[in-house]
C-alpha positions, 0 to 999 in steps of 0.5 A: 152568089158566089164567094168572090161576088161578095167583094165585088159587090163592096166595092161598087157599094162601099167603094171609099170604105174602110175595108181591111186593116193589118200590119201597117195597111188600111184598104178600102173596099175597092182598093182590096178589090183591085189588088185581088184583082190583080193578083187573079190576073197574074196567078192567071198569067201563071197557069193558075185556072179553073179547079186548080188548088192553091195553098196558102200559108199566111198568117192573118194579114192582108195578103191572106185576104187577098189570096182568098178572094183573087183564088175564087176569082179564077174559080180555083179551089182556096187551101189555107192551111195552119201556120205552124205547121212543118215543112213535112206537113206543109208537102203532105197537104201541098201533094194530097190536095194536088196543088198547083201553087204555093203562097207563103208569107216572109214570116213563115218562110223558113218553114217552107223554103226547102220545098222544091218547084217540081212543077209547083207555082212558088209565090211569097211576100217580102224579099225575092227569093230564087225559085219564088215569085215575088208576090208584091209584083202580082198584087201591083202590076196587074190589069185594070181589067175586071175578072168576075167569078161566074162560080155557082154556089155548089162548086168547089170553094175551099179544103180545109185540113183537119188537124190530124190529131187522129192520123193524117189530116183531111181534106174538108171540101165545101162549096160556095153555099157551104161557106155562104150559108154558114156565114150568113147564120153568123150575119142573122145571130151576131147581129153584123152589120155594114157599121161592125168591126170585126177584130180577127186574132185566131188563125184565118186557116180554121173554119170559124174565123175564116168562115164564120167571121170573114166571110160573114163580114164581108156579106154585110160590109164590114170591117176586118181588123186583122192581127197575126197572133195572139197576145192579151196585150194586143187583144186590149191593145187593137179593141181600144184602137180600131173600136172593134165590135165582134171577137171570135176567140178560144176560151183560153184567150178570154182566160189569159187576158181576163188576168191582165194586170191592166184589163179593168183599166181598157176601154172596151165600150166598143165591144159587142159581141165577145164570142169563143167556141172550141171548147165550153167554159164552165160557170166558174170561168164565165163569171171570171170573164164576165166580170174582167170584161165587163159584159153580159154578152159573152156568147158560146158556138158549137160546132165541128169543121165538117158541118161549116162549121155551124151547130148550136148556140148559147146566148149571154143571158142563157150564162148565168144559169147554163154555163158550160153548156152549147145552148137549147136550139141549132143555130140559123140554117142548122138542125140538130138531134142526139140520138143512141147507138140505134139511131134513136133520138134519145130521151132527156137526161140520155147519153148519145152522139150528136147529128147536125144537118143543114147547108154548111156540112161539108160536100165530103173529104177530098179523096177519100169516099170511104171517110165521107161515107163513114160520117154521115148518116143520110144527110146528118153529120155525125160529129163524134160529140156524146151530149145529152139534153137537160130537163130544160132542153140545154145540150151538155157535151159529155165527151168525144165518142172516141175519148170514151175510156171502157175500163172493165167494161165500164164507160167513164168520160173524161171530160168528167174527170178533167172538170173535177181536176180543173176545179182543184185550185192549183190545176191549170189546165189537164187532159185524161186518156185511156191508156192499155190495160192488160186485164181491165182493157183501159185504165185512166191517166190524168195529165195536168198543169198546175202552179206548184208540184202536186203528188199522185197521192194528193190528186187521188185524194181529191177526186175520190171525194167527188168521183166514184172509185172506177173513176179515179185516175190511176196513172198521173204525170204532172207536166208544164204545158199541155200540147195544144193546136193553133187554136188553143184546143188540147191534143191528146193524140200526142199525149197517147203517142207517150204511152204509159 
């Protein structure tokens, strides 16, 4: 099976089934076959062959769908990439990944419409545009003419693009077992089925929406409800219409919308499966939810891009007593191991980094050996994550490996730090670094948010009643808003660019 076979296969199977839902457009199985059929055949007519790399810059609408799945048709390689990225970014990837074409969407347009062709196949939705291909042609004056994709399961399917937080960003390359087997983790522990409803809002250009969530759905049969952006609004407001069954979302937007003045008003009966991943959420937070949701079933993934991404799970009923952890066991088709600096599996209660091993980890990143070298142990993946394992076998993420702040050669995780500052009832959101020191190596800074000014003094004070001294930040900057990627994930590569 390959990544193009599973749509082929729904449309022979479920061919007057609703299918894919978005910006004004509902489609049945096999009408969303037929027009990535026939956006196969004119990106064909146009040289597009066999290993060639498309990128695709969309946000989650029905032609992004289509884009995917005509791509892997032709046995091409599928780029999607951020939405909110630079023309400047856009042309890095667009040279790394040696691209032979470009799908952009008219919402997105102006950040892309000084690229030039140099040879570069230049396709957009909307209005035409010199030097671009109208995309409304490709997707309706093709050929009924069937293409079907012979791709075996361990050839190249898609390069993602890691955000770059530490430098340029990566290539991700997977096969079509990479995707397929993620996505059927998804299918086994989510419980999908031909009769879910899956509600995408997170962006379609990062692993688990696409992977996780997409591909899964497809595996079964399901329904894909696509929404470009986030709001809380249009989270209450597309569940209650199209009785959507799974989200997939990052904790802040469970955060956000559990505030909603009118959330308890919803009817989210259809609901089954609330699910977010990128970050934990802490017990505090997840009784907040609970309750503004109405569910017990609030479910945890951890996990990384290059792993698929796949790594462990923590079920709704494992909340009440464990939340803010990922979970006691990897999910379907993934191991797991936490091991120290030797390579030893650590003992209970020991600090060390995570390894996943499974199907889904990444065949590397794209032209760049030493890299793929660099992150793998054998055939585990090494995830950068420092966690250890509880009394009761639950894993607790400690910190990034390189967030890991040495201060007079003392470790101290900032992840520690910034749980204490989140539960200071006027902090919002914070973020702490290490920063130069001439004497200790590194000494902590605290960046943070909050509703009203807050002095250093203030803040000082109330770690010092929680946190050992060395532990205490001694730099604080009090911000309106930390940076954040397009999946709501703090970056602190931008903060350490700010220096002291």
């Amino acid at each position: 099976m390959n990544i193009s076979g599973l749509l082929e296969r729904n449309a022979r199977k479920f061919p007057q089934t609703e299918a894919l839902v978005g910006m004004g457009q509902r489609l049945t199985f096999e009408e969303m076959d037929q027009m990535a059929n026939n956006v196969a055949h004119a990106l064909r007519k146009k040289g597009i062959t066999e290993g060639d790399k498309v990128v695709l810059f969309m946000p989650n609408v029905p032609e992004f769908v289509l884009v995917y799945f005509a791509v892997q048709r032709l046995k091409a390689v599928i780029v999607p990439i951020n939405a909110k990225l630079s023309q400047k970014e856009v042309e890095y990837i667009l040279d790394h990944s040696d691209a032979k074409a470009l799908v952009a969407h008219e919402l997105l347009f102006e950040a892309v419409k000084g690229i030039k062709p140099d040879g570069l196949l230049l396709i957009k939705t909307g209005e035409t545009t010199e030097g671009w291909e109208s995309f409304g042609e490709f997707a309706v004056n093709g050929s009924s003419e069937k293409i079907f994709s012979d791709a075996k399961e361990d050839e190249p399917s898609t390069i993602l693009y890691t955000s770059g937080t530490t430098g340029q960003p990566k290539g991700v390359l997977f096969s079509h077992r990479n995707v397929l087997t993620v996505a059927q983790m998804i299918c086994v522990e989510m419980e999908m089925k031909p009769e879910s409803r899956l509600l995408h809002m997170m962006p379609l250009s990062h692993s688990a929406p696409l992977h996780l969530f997409l591909a899964a759905g497809m595996i079964v049969g399901a329904k894909h409800v696509l929404v470009p952006t986030f709001t809380p609004d249009l989270l209450l407001d597309t569940v209650e219409k199209e009785r959507t069954t799974h989200f997939f979302g990052a904790p802040v937007a469970y955060l956000m919308t559990a505030k909603h003045p009118e959330i308890a008003d919803r009817d989210l009966s259809s609901m089954k499966w609330w699910i977010y991943g990128s970050a934990p959420l802490s017990a505090g937070e997840v009784k907040f939810v609970q309750q503004a949701f109405r569910t017990d079933n609030l479910v945890c993934v951890y996990g990384l891009t290059e792993a698929g991404p796949s790594g462990t799970l923590m079920t709704g009923p494992e909340h009440s007593e464990k939340a803010g952890s990922i979970g006691k066991r990897a999910a379907l088709h993934t191991e797991i191991r936490i091991v120290n600096d030797a390579g030893e599996d650590v003992e209970s209660g020991e600090v060390g980094e995570i390894l996943l091993r499974g199907e889904g980890n990444m065949l590397g990143y794209y032209k760049n050996d030493e890299a793929t070298k660099a992150v793998f142990t054998g055939d585990w993946l090494k995830t950068g994550d420092l966690a250890k394992f509880d009394e009761d076998g639950f894993i607790w993420i400690i910190d990034r490996k390189k967030d890991l702040i040495i201060s007079g050669g003392v470790n101290i995780y900032p992840k520690e730090i910034e749980e204490v500052l989140l539960s200071h009832p006027e902090i919002h959101e914070t973020a702490v670094i290490g920063v130069p020191h001439a004497e200790w190596g590194e000494t902590v800074k605290a960046y943070f948010a909050a509703s009203r000014e807050l002095t250093a003094a203030e803040i000082k004070t109330y770690v010092s009643e929680q946190l050992a001294s060395f532990k205490v930040p001694r730099l604080i900057e009090q911000v309106e808003a930390l940076p954040r990627n397009a999946s709501g994930k703090i970056l602190k590569q931008p903060l350490r660019e700010r220096g002291v």
